[in-house]
N, C-alpha and C positions, 0 to 999 in steps of 0.2 A: 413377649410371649407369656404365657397366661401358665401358671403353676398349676401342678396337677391337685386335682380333688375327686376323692372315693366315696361315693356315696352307697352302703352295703344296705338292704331290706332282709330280712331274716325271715324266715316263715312260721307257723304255728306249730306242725311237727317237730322240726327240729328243736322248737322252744321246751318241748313236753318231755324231751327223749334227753337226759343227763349227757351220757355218752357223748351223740350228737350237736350238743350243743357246745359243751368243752372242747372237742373237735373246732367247731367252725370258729368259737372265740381264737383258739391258738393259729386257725389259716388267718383269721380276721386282725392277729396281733401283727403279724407280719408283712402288711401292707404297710407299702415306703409312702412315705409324705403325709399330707394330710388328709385325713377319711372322718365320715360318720357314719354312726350305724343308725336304723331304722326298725325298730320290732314292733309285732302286736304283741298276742297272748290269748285272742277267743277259747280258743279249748279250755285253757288254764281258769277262763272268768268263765267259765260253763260251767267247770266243775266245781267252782268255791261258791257260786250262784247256788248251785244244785243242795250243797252240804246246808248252806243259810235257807234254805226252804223257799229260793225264788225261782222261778219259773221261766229260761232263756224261750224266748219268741224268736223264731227265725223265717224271714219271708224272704223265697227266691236266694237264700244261701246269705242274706242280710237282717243283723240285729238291731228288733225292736228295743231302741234307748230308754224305758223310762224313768224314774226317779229313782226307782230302788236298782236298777240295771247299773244307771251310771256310778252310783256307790260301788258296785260292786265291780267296775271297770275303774274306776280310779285308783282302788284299794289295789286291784291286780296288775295294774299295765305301771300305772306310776309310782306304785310300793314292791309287790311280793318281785313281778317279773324284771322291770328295771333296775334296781338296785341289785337284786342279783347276779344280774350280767355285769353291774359295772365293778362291783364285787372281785367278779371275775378276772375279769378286763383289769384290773386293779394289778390280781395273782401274775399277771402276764405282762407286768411294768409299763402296762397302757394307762397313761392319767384322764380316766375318762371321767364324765359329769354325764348325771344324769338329768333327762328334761324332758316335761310337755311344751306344750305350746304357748303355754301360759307365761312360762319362764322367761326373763328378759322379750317377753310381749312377741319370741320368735315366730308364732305359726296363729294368725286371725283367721277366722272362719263367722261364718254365718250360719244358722241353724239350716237344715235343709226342708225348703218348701215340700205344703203339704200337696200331694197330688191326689194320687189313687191310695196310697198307703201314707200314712201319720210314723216316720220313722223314729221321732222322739226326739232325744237329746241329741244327735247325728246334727254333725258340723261339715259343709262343704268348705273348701281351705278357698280364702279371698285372695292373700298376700302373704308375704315369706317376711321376715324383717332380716333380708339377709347382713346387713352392718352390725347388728346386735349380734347373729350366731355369729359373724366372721371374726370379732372380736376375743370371743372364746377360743377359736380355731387359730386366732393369730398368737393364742397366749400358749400356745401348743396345748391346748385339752382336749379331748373326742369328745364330742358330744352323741349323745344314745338318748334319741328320740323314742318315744313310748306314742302311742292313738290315740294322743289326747290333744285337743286344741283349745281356745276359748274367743270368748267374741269382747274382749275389753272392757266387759261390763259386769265382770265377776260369774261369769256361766262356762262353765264348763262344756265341751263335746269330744262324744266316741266319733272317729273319723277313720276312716279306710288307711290303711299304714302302707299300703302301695300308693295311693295318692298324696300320702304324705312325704315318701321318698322321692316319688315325680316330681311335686312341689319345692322341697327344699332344692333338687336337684337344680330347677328351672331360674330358680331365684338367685343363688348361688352359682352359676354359670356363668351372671354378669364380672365375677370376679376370680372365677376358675376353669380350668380346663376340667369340666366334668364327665365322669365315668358314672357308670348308675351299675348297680348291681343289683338284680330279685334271683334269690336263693334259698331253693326250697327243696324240697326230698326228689323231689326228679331231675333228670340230667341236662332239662333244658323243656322247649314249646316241641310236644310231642304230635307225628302225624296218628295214632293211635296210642290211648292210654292204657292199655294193659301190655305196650311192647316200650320197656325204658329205651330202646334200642334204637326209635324211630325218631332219634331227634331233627327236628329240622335248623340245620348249623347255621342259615341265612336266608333272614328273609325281610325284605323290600315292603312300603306300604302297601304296594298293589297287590302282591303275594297273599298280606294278612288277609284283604276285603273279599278276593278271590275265596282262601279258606274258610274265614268266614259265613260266608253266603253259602259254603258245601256244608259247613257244620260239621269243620273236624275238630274246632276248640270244644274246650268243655267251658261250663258256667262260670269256674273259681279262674280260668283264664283268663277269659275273655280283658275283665277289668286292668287286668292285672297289662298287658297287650295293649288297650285303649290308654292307658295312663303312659307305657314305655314310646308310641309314638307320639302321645303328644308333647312330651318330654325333648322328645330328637326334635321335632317343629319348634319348639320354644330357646334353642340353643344347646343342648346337653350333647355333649360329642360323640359317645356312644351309650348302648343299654346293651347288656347282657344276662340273658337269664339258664340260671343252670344248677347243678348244686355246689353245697356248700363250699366245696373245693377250686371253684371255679377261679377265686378269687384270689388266686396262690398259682395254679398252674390251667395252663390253656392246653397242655398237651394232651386236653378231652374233650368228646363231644361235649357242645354247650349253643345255646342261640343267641347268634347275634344280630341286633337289628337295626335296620337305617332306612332314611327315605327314600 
């Protein structure tokens, strides 16, 4: 039987909000056995972008990467915000390590082809090197992934952090019983977004295609849903998305999903 493994995604408000974020480190210490965490930081590199006089490009609720972008995400996702979590995590007797993708060769990507929009330095994730993280994880370290990946040729890429939690999740399943977690300021995959209230606790692929097609998700979902069942199709045991507390007590509404 296959040991358990926690794979936790963090969202962007929580990252910005001190309080909150203290908060979820201390739910997030207290997970038993083996876990890793997954953050961005977009708001946090918007607003250090903004101070350095660069100009954030957003098309369809997605950042345009360019040269002077990715400075500015490297310095924030894999310096200011990473290191502070682990910091944290530190305070709270968690021996975590901080990583991109780059790090022990964990997370290849390819840039993402040009279509209709030129999204820049934006990396689609190829492969997991899941024996390299596993090695960490076996040394008992947490490892706290940052949105960065690279393509083994000394290039960096900004990459979507719910696909990178999908990803590591899917790779690492060959070796564990995995759990996925995305935890962000709402209580869960809402039938309406102005009522926290309307969580929907289970729901089935056919459920999602149905809603869907009605157009009760909103935009920052959607990915987020397309990345958790391809997750479940790839091996991953289950995916739950809810907030930050989710991951400590079930005695709340939260969404669970399966095929």
């Amino acid at each position: 039987m296959k040991e358990q493994l926690s794979i936790v995604k963090i969202g962007g408000n929580v990252i910005e909000d001190a309080v909150a974020l203290q908060s979820f480190l201390e739910h997030f210490s207290k997970i038993e056995g083996k876990k890793i965490l997954v953050h961005g930081g977009g708001k946090r590199a918007t607003h250090v972008a903004s101070k350095l006089g660069i100009a954030s490009n957003m098309v369809n609720g997605r950042r345009i990467t360019d040269a002077d972008t990715l400075e500015v995400i490297t310095m924030v996702y894999g310096g200011l915000v990473n290191k502070n979590i682990v910091a944290k995590l530190q305070g709270l007797q968690v021996d975590a390590i901080g990583l991109t993708g780059a790090d022990v060769n964990s997370i290849y990507s390819e840039k993402r082809p040009v279509k209709d929009i030129d999204y820049g330095f934006v990396g689609d994730v190829k492969k997991v090197n899941h024996k390299s993280i596993n090695k960490l994880i076996e040394a008992d370290f947490t490892p706290v992934f940052c949105a960065i990946t690279h393509d083994k040729n000394g290039q960096l890429f900004n990459t979507n952090a719910d696909t990178i939690a999908s990803e590591l999740a899917i790779g690492l399943s060959e070796l564990y019983n995995v759990e996925l977690y995305f935890c962000f300021e709402k209580n869960g995959v809402l039938k309406s977004v102005e009522d926290d209230n309307s969580v929907i606790e289970y729901m089935d692929y056919g459920t999602y295609e149905q809603l869907k097609h009605q157009g009760v998700f909103h935009d920052g979902m959607l990915p987020k849903l397309a990345n958790s069942f391809h997750a479940i199709a790839s091996g991953v045991s289950r995916v739950f998305i809810g907030n930050p507390t989710v991951i400590s007590n079930k005695n709340q509404k939260f969404t669970t999903l399966y095929l």
